[in-house]
Biotite code that builds the C-alpha atoms (Angstrom):
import biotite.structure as struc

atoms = struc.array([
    struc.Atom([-109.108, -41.399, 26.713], chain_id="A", res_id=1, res_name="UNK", atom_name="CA", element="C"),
    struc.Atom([-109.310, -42.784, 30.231], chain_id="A", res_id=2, res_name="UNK", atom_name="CA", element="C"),
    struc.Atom([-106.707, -45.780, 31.113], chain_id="A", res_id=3, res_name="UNK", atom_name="CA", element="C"),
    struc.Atom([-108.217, -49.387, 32.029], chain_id="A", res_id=4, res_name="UNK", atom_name="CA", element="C"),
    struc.Atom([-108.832, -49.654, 35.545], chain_id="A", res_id=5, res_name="UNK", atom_name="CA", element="C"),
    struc.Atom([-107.820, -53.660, 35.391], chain_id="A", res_id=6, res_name="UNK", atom_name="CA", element="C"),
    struc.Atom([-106.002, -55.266, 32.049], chain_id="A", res_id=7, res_name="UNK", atom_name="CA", element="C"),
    struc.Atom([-105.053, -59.025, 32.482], chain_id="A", res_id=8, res_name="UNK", atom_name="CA", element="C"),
    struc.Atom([-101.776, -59.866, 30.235], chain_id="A", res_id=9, res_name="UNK", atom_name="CA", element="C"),
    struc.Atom([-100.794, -63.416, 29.661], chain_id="A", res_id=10, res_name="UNK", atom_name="CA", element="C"),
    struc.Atom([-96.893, -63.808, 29.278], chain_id="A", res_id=11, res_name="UNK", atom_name="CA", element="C"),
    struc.Atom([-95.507, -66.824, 27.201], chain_id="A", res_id=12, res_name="UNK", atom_name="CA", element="C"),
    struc.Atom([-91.798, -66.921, 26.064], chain_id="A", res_id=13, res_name="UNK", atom_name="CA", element="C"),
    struc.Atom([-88.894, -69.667, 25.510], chain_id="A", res_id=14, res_name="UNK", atom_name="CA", element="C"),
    struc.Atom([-86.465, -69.416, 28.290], chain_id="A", res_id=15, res_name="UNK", atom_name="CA", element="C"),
    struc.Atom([-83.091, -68.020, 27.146], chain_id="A", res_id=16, res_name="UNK", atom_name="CA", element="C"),
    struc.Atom([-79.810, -69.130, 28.712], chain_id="A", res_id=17, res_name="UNK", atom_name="CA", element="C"),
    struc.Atom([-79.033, -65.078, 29.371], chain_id="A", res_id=18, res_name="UNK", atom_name="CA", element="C"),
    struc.Atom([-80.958, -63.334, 31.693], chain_id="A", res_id=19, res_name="UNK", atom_name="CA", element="C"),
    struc.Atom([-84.326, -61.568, 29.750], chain_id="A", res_id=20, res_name="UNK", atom_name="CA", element="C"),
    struc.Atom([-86.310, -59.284, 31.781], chain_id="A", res_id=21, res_name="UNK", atom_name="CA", element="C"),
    struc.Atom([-90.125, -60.427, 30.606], chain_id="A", res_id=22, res_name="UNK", atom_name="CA", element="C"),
    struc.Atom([-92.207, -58.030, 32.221], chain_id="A", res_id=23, res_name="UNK", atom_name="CA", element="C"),
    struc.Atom([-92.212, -54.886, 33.362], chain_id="A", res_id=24, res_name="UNK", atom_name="CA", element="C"),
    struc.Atom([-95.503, -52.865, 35.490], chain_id="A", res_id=25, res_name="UNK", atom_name="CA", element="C"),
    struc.Atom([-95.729, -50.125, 33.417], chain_id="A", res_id=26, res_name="UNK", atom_name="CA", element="C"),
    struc.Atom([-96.168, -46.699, 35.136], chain_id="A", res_id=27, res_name="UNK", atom_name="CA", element="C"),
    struc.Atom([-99.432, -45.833, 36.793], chain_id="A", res_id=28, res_name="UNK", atom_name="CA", element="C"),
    struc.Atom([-100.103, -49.433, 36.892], chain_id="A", res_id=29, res_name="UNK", atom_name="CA", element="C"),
    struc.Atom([-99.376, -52.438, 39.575], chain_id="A", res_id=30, res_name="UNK", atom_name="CA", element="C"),
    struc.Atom([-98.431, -55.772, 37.810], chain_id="A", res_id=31, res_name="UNK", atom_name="CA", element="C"),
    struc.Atom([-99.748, -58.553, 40.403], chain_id="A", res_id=32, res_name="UNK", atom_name="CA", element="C"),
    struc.Atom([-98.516, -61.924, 38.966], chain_id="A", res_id=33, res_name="UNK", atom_name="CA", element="C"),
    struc.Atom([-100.917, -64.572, 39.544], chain_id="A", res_id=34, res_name="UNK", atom_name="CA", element="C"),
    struc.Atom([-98.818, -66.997, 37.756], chain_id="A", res_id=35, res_name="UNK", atom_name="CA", element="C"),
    struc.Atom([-95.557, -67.956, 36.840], chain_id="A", res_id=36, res_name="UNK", atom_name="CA", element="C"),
    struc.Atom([-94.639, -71.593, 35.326], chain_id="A", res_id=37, res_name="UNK", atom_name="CA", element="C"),
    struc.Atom([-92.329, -73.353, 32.938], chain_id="A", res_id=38, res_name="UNK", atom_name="CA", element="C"),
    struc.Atom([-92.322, -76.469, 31.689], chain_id="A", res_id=39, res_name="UNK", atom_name="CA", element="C"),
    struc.Atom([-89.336, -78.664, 30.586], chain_id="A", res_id=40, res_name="UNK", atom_name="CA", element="C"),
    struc.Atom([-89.848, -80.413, 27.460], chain_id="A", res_id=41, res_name="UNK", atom_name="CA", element="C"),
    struc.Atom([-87.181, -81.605, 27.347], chain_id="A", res_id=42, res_name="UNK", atom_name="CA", element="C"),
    struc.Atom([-86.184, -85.436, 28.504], chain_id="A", res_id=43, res_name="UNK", atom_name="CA", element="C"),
    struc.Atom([-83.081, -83.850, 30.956], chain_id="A", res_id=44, res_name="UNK", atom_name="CA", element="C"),
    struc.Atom([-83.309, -81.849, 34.222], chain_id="A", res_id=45, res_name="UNK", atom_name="CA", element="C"),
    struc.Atom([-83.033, -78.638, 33.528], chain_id="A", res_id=46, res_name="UNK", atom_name="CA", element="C"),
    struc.Atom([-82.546, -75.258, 36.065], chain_id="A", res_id=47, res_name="UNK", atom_name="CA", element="C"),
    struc.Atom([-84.625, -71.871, 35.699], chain_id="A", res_id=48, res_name="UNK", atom_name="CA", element="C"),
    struc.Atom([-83.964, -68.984, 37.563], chain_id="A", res_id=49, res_name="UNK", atom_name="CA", element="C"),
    struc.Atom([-86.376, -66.315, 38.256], chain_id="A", res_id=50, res_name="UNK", atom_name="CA", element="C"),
    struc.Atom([-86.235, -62.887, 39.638], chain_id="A", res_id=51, res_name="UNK", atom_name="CA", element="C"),
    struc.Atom([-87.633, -59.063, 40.756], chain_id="A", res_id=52, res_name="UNK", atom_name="CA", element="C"),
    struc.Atom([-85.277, -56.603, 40.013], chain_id="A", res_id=53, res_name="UNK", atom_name="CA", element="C"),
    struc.Atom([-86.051, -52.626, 40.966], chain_id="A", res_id=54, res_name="UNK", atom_name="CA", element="C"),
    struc.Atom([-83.946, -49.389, 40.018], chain_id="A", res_id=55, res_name="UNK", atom_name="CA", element="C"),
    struc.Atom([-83.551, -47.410, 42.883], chain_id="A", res_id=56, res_name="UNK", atom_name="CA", element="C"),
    struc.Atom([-81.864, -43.954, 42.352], chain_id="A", res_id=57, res_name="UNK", atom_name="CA", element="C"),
    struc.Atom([-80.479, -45.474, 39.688], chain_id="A", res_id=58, res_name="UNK", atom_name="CA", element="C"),
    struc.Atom([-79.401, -49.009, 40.600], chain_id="A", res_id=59, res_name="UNK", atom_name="CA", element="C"),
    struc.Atom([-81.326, -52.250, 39.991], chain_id="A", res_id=60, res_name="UNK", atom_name="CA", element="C"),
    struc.Atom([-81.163, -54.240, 42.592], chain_id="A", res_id=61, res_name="UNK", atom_name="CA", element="C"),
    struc.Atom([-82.108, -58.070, 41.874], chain_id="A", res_id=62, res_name="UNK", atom_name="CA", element="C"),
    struc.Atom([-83.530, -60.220, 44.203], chain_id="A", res_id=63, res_name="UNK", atom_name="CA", element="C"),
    struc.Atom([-83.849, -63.853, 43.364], chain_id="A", res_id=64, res_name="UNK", atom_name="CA", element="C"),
    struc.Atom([-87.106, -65.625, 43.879], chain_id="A", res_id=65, res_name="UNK", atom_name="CA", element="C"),
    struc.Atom([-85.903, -69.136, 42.220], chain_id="A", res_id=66, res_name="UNK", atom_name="CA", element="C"),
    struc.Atom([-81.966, -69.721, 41.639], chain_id="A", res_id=67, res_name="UNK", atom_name="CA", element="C"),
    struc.Atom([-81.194, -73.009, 39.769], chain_id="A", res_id=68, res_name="UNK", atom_name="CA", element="C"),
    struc.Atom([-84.741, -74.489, 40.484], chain_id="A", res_id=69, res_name="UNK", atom_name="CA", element="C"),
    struc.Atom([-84.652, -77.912, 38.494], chain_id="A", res_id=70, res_name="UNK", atom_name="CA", element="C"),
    struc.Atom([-87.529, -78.960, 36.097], chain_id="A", res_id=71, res_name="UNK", atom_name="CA", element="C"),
    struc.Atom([-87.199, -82.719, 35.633], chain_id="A", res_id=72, res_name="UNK", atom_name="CA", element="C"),
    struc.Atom([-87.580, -83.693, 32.236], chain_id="A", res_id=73, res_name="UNK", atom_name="CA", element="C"),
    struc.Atom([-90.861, -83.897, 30.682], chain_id="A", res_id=74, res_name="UNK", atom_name="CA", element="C"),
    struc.Atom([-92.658, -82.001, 33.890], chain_id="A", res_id=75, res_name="UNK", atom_name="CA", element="C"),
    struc.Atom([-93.878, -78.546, 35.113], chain_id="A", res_id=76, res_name="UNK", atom_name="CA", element="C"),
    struc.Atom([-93.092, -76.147, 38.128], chain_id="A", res_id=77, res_name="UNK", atom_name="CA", element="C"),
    struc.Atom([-95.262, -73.382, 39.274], chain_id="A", res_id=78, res_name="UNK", atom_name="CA", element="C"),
    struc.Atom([-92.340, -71.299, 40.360], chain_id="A", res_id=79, res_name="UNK", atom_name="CA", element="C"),
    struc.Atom([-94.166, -68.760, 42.713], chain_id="A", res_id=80, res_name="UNK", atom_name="CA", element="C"),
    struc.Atom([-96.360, -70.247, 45.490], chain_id="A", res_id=81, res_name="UNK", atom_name="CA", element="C"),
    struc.Atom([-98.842, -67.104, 45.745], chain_id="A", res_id=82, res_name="UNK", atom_name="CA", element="C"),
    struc.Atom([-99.502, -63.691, 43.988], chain_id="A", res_id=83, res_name="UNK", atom_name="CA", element="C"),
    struc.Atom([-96.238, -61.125, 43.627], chain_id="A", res_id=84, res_name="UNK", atom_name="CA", element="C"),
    struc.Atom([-96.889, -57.390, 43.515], chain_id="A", res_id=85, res_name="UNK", atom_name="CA", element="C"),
    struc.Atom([-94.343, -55.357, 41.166], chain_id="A", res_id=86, res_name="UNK", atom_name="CA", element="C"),
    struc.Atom([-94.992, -51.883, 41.255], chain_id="A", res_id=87, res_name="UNK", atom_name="CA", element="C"),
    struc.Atom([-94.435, -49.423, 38.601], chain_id="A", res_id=88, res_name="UNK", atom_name="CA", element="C"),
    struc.Atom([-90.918, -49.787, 37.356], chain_id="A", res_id=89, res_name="UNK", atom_name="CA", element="C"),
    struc.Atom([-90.382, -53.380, 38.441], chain_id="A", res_id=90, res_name="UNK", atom_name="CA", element="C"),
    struc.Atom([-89.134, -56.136, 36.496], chain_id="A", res_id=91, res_name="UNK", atom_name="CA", element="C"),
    struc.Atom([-89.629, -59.956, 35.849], chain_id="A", res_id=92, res_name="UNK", atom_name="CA", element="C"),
    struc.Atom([-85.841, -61.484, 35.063], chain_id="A", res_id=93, res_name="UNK", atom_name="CA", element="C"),
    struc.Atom([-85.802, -65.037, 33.827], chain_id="A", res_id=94, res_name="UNK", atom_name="CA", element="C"),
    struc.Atom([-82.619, -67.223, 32.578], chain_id="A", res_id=95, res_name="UNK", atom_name="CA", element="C"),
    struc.Atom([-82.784, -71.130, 32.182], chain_id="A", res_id=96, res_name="UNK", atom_name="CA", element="C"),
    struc.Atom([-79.949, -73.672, 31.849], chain_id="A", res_id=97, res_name="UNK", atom_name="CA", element="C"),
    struc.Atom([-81.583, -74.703, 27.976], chain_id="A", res_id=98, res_name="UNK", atom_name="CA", element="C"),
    struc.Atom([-82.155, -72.042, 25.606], chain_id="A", res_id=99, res_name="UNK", atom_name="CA", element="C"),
    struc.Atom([-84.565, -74.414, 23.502], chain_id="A", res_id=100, res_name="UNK", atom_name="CA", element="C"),
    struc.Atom([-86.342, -76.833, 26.369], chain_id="A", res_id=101, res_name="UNK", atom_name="CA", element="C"),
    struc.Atom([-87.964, -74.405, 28.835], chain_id="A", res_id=102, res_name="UNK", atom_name="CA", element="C"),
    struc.Atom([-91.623, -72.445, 28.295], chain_id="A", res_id=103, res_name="UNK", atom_name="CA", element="C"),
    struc.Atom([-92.225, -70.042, 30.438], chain_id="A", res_id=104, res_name="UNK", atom_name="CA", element="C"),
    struc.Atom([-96.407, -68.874, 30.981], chain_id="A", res_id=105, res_name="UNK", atom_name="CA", element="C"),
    struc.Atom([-97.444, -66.054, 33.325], chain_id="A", res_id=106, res_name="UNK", atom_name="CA", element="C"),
    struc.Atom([-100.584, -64.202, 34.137], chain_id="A", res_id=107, res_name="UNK", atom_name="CA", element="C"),
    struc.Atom([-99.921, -60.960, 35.372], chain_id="A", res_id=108, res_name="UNK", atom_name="CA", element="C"),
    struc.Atom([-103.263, -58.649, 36.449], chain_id="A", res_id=109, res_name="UNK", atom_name="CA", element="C"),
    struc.Atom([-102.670, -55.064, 36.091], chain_id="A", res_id=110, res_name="UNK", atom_name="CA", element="C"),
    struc.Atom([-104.396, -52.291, 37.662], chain_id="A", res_id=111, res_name="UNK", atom_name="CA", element="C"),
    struc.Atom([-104.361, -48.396, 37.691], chain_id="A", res_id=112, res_name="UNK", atom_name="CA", element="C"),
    struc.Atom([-102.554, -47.021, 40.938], chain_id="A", res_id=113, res_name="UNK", atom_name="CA", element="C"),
])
């Protein structure tokens, strides 16, 4: 059976307090993120953190994209300001201040390499 040349993948979770990796390009594919936003709903400021981490001969390497953003209470944040390539192997890492108060929704567009 021949693999999808383009799969979209919509990415919802409740932000934990410990870093979660919530998506990872899976091999022969390119994950381009089109999307990445959380809302607070909550009625406190809140922080999110969001990041790209790689394995390279063996060791991930994180690089941070957000650190501590704050999401006022009751509001939204698009937390990318364009489109993010991971390539196959790469990660989406996500941690919040609130393990209860922060939604996370992504759109991620993969395609065969």
């Amino acid at each position: 059976m021949a693999l999808a040349l383009n799969v979209f993948k919509t990415l919802t979770t409740v932000v934990s307090t410990s870093p979660v990796g919530i998506y990872t390009a899976p091999v022969g594919y390119t994950g381009v993120v089109l999307l990445a936003q959380v809302a607070n709903i909550g009625s406190t400021s809140q922080d999110i953190t969001l990041s790209h981490q790689r394995t390279t001969a063996g060791i991930a390497v994180t690089t941070r994209l957000a650190k501590n953003f704050p999401i006022s209470g009751n509001d939204t944040s698009n937390l990318l300001s364009g489109k993010l390539v991971l390539e196959s192997g790469d990660a989406l890492i996500l941690s919040g201040s609130n393990g209860s108060n922060l939604e996370f929704v992504g759109s991620v567009l993969e395609t065969l390499n």
